[in-house]
Residue frames as a rotation matrix with the C-alpha (Angstrom) as fourth column:
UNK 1
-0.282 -0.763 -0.582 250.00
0.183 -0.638 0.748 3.17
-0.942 0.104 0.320 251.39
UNK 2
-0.716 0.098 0.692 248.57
0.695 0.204 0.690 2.42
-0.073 0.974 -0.214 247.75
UNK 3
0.626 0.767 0.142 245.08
0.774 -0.591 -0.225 4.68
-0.088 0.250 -0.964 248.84
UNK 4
0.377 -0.393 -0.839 247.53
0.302 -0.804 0.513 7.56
-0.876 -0.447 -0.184 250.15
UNK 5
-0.469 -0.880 -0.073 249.24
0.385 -0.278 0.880 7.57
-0.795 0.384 0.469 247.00
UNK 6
-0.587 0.308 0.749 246.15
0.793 0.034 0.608 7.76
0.162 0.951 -0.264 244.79
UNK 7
0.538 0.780 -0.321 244.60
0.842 -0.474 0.259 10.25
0.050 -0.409 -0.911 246.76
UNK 8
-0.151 -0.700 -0.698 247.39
0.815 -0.487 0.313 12.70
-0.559 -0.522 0.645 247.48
UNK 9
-0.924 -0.063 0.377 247.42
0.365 -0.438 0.821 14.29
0.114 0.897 0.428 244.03
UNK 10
-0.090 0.871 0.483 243.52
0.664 -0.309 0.681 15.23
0.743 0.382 -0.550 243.94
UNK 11
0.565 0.391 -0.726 243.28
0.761 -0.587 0.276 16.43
-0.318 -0.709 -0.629 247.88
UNK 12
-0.143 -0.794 -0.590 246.17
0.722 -0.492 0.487 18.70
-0.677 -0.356 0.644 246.87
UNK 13
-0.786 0.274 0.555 244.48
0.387 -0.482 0.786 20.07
0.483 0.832 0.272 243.88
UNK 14
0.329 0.941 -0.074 241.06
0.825 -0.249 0.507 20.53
0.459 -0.228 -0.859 246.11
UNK 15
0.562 0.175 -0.809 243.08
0.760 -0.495 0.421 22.72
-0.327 -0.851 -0.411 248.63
UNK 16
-0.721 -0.656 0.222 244.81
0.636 -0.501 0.587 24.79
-0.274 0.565 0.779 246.01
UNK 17
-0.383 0.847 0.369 241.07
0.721 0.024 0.692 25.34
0.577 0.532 -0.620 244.95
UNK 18
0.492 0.533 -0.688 240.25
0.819 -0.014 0.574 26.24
0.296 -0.846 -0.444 248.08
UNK 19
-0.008 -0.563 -0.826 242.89
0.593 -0.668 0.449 28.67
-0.805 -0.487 0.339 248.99
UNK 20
-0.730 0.234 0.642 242.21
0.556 -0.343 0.757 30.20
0.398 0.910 0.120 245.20
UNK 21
0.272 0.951 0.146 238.77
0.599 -0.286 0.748 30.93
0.753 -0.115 -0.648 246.60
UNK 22
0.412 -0.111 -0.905 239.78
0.893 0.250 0.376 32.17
0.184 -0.962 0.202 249.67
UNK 23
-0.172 -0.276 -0.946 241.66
0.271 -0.936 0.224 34.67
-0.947 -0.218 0.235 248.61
UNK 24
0.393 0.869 0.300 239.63
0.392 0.137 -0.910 35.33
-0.832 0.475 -0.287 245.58
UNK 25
-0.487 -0.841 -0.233 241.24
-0.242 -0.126 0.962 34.01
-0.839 0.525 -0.142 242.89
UNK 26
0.433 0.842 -0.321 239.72
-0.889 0.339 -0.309 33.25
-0.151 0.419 0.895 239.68
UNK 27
0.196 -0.640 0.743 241.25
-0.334 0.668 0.665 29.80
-0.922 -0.379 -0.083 239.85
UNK 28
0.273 -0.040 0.961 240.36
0.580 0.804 -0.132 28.73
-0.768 0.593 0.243 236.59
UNK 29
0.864 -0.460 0.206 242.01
-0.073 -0.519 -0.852 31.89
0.498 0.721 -0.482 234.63
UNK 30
0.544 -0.613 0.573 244.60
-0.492 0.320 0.810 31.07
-0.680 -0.722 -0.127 236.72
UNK 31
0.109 -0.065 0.992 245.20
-0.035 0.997 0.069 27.84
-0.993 -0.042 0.107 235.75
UNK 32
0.967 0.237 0.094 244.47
0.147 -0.217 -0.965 28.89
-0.208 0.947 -0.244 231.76
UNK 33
0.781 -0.625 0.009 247.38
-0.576 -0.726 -0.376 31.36
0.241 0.288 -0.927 231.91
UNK 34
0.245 -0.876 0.416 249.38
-0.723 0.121 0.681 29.22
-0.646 -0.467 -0.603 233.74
UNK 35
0.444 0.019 0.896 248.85
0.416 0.881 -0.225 26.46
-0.793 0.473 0.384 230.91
UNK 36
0.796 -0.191 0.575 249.83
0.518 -0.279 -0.809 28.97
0.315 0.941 -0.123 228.10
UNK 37
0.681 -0.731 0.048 252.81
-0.720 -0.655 0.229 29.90
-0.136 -0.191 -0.972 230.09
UNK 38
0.110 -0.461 0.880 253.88
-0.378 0.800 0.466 26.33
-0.919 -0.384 -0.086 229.92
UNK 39
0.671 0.213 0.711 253.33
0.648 0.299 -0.701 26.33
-0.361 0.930 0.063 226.38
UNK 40
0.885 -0.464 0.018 255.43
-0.440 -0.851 -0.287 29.20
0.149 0.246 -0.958 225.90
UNK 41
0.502 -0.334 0.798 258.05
-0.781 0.220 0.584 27.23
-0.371 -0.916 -0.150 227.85
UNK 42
0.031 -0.410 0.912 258.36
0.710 0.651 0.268 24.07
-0.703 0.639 0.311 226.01
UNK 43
0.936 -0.193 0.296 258.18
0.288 -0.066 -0.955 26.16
0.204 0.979 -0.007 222.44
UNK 44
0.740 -0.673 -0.018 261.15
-0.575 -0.618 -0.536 28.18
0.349 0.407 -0.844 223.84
UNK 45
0.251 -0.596 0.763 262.91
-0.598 0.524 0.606 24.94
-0.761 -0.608 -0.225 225.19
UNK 46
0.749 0.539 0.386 262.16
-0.194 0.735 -0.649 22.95
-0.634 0.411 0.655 222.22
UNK 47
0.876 -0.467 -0.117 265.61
-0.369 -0.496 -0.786 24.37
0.309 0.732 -0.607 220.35
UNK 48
-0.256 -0.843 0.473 268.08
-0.964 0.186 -0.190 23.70
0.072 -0.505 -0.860 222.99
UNK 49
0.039 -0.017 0.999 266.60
-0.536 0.843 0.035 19.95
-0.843 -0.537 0.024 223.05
UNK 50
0.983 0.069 0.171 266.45
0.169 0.040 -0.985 19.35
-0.075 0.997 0.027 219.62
UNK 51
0.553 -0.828 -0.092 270.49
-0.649 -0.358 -0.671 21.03
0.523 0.431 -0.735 219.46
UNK 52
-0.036 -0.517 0.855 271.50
-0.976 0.203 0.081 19.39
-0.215 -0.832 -0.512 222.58
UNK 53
0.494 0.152 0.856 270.36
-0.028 0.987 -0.159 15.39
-0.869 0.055 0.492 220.84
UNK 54
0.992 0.013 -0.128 271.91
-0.125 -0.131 -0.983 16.32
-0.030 0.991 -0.128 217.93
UNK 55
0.315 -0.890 0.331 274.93
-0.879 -0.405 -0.253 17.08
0.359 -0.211 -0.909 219.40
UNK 56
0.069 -0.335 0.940 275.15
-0.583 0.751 0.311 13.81
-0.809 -0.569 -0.144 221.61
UNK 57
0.806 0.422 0.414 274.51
-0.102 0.788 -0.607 12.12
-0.583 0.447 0.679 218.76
UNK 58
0.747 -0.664 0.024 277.24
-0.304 -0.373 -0.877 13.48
0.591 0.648 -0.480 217.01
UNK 59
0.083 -0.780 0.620 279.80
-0.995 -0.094 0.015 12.67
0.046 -0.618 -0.785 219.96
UNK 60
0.080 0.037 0.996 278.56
-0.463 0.886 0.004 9.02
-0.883 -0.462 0.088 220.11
UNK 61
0.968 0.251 -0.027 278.57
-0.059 0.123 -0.991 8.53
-0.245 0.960 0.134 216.44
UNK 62
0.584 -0.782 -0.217 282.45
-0.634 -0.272 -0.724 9.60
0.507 0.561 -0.655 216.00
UNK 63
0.572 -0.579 -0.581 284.02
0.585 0.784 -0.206 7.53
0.575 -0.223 0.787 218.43
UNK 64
0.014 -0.550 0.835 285.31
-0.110 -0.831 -0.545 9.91
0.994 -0.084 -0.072 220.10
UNK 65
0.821 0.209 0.531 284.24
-0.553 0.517 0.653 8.00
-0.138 -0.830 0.541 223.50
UNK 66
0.974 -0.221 0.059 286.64
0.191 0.927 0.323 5.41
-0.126 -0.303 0.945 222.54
UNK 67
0.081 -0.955 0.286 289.54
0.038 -0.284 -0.958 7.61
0.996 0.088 0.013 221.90
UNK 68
0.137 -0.125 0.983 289.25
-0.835 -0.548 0.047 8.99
0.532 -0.827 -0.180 225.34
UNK 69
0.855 0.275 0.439 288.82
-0.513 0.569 0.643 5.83
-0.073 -0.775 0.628 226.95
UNK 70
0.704 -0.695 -0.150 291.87
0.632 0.708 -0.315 4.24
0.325 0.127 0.937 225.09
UNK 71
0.339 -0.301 0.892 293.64
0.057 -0.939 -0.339 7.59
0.939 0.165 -0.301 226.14
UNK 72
0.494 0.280 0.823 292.76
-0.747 -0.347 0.567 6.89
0.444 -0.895 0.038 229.82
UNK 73
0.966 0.206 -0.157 293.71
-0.102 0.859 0.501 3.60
0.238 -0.468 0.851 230.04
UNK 74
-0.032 -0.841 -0.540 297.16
0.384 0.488 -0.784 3.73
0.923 -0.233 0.307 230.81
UNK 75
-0.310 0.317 0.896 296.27
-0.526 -0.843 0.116 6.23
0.792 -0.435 0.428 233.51
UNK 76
0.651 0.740 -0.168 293.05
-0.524 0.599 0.605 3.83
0.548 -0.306 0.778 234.73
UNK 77
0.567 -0.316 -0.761 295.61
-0.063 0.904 -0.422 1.06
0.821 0.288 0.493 235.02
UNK 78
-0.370 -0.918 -0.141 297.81
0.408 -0.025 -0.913 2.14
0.834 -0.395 0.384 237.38
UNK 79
-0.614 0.382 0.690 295.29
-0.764 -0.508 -0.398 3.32
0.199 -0.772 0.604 239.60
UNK 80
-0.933 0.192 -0.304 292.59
0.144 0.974 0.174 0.05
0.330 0.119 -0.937 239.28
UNK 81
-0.232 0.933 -0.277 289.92
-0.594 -0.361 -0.719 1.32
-0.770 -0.002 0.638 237.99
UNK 82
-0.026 0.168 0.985 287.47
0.675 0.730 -0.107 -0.99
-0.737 0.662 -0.133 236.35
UNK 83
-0.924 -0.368 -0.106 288.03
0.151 -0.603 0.783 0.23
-0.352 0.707 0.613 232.42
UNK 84
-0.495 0.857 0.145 284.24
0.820 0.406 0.404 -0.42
0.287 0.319 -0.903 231.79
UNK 85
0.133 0.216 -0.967 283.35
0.580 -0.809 -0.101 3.12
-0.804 -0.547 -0.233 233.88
UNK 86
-0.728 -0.665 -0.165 285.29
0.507 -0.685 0.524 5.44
-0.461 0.298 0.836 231.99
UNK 87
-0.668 0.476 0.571 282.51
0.568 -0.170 0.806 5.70
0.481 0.863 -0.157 229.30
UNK 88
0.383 0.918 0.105 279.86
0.713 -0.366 0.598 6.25
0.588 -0.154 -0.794 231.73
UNK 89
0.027 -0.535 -0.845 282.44
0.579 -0.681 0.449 9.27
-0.815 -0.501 0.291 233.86
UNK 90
-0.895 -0.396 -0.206 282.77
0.206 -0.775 0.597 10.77
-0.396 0.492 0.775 230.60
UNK 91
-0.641 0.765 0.053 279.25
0.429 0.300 0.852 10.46
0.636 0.569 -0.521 228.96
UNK 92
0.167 0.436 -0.884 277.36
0.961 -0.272 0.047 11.70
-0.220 -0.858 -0.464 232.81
UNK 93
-0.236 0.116 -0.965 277.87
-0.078 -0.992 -0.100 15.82
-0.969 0.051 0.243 232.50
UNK 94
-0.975 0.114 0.191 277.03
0.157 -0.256 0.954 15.24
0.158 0.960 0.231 228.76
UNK 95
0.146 0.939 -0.310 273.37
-0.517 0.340 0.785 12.82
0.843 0.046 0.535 228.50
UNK 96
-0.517 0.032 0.855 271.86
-0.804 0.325 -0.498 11.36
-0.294 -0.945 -0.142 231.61
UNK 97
0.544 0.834 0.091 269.90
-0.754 0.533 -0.383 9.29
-0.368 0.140 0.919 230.05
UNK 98
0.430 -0.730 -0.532 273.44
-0.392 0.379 -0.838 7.83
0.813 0.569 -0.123 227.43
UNK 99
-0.667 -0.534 0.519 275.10
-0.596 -0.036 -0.802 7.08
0.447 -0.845 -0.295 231.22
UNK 100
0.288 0.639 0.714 271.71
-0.806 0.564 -0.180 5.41
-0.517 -0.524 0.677 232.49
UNK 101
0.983 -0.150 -0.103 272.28
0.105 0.930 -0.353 2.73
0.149 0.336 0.930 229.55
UNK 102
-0.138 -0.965 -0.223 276.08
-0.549 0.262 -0.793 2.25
0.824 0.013 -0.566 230.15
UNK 103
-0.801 -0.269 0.535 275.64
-0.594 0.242 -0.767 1.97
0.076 -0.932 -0.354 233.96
UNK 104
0.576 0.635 -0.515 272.25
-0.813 0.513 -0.277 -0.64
0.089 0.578 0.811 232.12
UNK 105
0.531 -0.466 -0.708 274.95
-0.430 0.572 -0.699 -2.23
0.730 0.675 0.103 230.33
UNK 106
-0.243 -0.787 0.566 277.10
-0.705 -0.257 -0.661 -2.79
0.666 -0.560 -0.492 233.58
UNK 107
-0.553 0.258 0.792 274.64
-0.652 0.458 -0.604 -4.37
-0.519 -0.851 -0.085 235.74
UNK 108
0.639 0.769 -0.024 273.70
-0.697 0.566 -0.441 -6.57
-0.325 0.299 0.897 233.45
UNK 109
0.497 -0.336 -0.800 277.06
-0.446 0.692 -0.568 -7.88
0.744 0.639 0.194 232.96
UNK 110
-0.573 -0.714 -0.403 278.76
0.102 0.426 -0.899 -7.77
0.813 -0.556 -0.171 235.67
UNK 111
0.028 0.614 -0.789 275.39
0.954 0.219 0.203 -7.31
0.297 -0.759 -0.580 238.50
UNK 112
0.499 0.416 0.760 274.35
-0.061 -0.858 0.510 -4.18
0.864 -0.301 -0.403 240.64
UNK 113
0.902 -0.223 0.370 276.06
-0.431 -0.402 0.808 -5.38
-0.031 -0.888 -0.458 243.70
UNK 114
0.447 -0.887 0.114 279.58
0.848 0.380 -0.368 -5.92
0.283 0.262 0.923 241.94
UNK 115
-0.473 -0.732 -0.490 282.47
0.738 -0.633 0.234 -3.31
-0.481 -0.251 0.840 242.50
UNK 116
-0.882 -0.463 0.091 281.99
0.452 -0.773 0.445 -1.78
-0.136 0.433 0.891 239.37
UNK 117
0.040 0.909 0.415 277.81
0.358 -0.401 0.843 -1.43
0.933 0.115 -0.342 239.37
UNK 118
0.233 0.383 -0.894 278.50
0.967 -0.185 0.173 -0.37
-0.099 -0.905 -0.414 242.70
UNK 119
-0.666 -0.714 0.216 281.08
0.652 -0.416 0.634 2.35
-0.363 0.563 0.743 240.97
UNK 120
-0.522 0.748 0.409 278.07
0.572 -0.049 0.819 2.68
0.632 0.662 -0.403 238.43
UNK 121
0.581 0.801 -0.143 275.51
0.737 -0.444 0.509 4.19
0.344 -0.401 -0.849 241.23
UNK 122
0.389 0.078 -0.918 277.47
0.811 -0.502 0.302 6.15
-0.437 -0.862 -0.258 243.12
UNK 123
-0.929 -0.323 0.179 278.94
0.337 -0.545 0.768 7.82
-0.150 0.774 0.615 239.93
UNK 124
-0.291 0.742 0.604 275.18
0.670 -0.293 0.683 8.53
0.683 0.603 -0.411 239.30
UNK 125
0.515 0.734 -0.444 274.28
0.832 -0.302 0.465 9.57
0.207 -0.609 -0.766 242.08
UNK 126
0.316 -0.591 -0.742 277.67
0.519 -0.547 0.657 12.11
-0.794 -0.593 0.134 242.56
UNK 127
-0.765 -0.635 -0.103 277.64
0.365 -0.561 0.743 13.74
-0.530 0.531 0.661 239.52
UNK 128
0.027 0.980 -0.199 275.26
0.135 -0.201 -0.970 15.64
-0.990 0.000 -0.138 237.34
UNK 129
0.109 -0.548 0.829 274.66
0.931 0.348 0.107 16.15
-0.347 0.761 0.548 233.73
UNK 130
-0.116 -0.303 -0.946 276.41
-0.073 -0.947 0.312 19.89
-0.991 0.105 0.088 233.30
UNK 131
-0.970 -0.244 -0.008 276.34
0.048 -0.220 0.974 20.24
-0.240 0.944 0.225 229.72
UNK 132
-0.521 0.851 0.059 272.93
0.848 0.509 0.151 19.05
0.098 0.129 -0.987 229.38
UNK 133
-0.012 0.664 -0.748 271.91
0.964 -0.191 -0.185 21.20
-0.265 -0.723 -0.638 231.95
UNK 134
-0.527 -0.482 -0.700 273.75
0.175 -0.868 0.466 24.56
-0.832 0.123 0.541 230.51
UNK 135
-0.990 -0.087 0.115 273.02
0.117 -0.023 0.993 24.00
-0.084 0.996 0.033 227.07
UNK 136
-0.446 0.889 0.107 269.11
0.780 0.327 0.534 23.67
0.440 0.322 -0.839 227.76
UNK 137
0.330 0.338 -0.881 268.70
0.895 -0.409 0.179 26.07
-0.300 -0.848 -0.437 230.48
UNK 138
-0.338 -0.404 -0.850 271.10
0.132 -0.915 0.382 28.73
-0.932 0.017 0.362 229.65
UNK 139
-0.872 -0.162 0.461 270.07
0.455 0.075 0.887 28.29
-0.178 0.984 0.008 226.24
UNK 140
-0.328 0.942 0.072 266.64
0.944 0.324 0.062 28.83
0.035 0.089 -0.995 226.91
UNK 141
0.804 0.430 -0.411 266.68
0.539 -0.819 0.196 31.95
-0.253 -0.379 -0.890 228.66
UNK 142
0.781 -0.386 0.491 269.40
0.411 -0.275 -0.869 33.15
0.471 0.881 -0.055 225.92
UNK 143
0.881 -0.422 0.215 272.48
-0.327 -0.214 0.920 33.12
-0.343 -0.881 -0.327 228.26
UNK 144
0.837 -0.494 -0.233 275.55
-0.012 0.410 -0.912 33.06
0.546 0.766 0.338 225.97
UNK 145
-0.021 -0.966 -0.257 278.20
-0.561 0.224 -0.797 33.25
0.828 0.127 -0.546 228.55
UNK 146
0.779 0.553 0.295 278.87
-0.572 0.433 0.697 30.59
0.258 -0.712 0.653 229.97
UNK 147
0.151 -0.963 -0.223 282.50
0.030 0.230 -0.973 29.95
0.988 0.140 0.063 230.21
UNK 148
-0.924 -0.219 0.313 282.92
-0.356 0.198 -0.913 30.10
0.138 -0.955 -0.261 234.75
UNK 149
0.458 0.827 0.325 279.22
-0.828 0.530 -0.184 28.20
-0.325 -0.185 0.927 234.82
UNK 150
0.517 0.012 -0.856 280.87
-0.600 0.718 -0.352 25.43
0.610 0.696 0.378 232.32
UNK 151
-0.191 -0.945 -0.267 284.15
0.034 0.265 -0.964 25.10
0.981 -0.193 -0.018 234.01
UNK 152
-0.655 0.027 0.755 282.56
-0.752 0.078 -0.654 25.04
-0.077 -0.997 -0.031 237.62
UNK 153
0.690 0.708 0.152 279.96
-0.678 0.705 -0.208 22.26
-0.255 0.040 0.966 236.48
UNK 154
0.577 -0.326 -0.749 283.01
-0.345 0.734 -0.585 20.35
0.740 0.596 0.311 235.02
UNK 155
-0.790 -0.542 0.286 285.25
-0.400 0.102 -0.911 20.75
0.464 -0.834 -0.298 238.37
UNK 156
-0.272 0.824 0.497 281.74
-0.960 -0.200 -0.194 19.55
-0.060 -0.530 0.846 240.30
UNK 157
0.849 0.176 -0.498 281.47
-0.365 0.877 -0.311 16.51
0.382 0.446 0.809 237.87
UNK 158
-0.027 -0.998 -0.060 285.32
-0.518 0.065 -0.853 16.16
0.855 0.008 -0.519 238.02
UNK 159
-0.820 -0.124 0.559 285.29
-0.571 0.254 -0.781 15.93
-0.045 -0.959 -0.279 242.36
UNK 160
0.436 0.900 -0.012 282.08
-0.887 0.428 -0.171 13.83
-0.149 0.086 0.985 241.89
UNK 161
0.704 0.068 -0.707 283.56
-0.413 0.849 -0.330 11.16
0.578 0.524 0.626 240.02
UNK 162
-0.571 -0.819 0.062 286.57
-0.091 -0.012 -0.996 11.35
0.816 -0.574 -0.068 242.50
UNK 163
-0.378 0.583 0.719 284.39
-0.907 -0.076 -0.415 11.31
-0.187 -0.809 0.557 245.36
UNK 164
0.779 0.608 0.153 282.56
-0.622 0.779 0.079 8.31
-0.071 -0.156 0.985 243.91
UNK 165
0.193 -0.792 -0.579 285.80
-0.112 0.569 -0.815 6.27
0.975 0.221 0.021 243.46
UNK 166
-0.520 -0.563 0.642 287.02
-0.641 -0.239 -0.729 7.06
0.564 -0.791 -0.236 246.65
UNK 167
-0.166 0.520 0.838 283.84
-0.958 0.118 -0.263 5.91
-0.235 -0.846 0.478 248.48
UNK 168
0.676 0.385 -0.629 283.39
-0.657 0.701 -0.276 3.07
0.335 0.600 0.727 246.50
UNK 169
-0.212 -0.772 -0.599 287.07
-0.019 0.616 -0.788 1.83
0.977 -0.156 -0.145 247.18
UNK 170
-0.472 0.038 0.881 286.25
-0.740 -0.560 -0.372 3.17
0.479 -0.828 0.292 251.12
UNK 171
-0.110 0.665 0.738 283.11
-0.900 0.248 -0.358 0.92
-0.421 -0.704 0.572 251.71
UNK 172
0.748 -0.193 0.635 283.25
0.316 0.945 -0.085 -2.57
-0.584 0.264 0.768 249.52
């Protein structure tokens, strides 16, 4: 399995080559243009990622995570949910990456195949990160409304995180 994997990548480049020729492409202006289209790309992405870390940073900086979470908890409580989630339910439609270390932080205390790291995956795996995803994307390709894109990615997250509770309580 180890050759298959080191090989894949090159045969697939030969028979791109190949079908280039074939139907007589110059492959390698091709390939040029397509590199300086990808440059183009990242320069006009580079803004919305650059606004979009700034921002998180700003949200995790104020504390504003722990209002919400102390906000939730009477809520949480009465339903028995571990309180240790919350962060990473609210943090997931922001940064995917801020959510990878929470749902980190999780299975290292309390294990991957506890309740709540179980909680932890399927919350990753049933939600996405909507802000993230708006702010870079729509940003990119200068899409300014986005008010029924926002609020359907947040209902999406929303039944996600519901969905991963549910199953979670459902199957352990």
């Amino acid at each position: 399995m180890e050759i298959i994997s080191k090989i894949i990548l090159p045969i697939l480049v030969v028979i791109i080559v190949f079908y280039g020729v074939k139907k007589k492409i110059n492959v390698y202006d091709a390939f040029l243009e397509g590199a300086k289209e990808g440059l183009v790309t990242t320069f006009n992405i580079f803004p919305a990622v650059i606004a979009m870390i700034f921002a998180i940073n700003i949200f995790l900086d104020s504390n504003v995570l722990g209002f919400v979470v102390n906000l939730l908890n009477p809520l949480i409580g009465n339903i028995s949910l571990p309180l240790e989630i919350i962060p990473m339910a609210v943090l997931r439609p922001i940064s995917g990456t801020a959510s990878l270390a929470i749902m980190n932080d999780i299975f290292m205390n309390f294990g991957p195949d506890s309740f709540v790291g179980r909680l932890a995956s399927i919350l990753q795996g049933c939600t996405d990160t909507t802000i993230y995803v708006i702010a870079l994307y729509f940003g990119t390709v200068k899409i300014t409304k986005i008010k029924h894109a926002l609020w359907g990615g947040l209902f999406a997250d929303l039944v996600g995180i519901i969905t991963a509770i549910i199953l979670t309580n459902l199957f352990f």
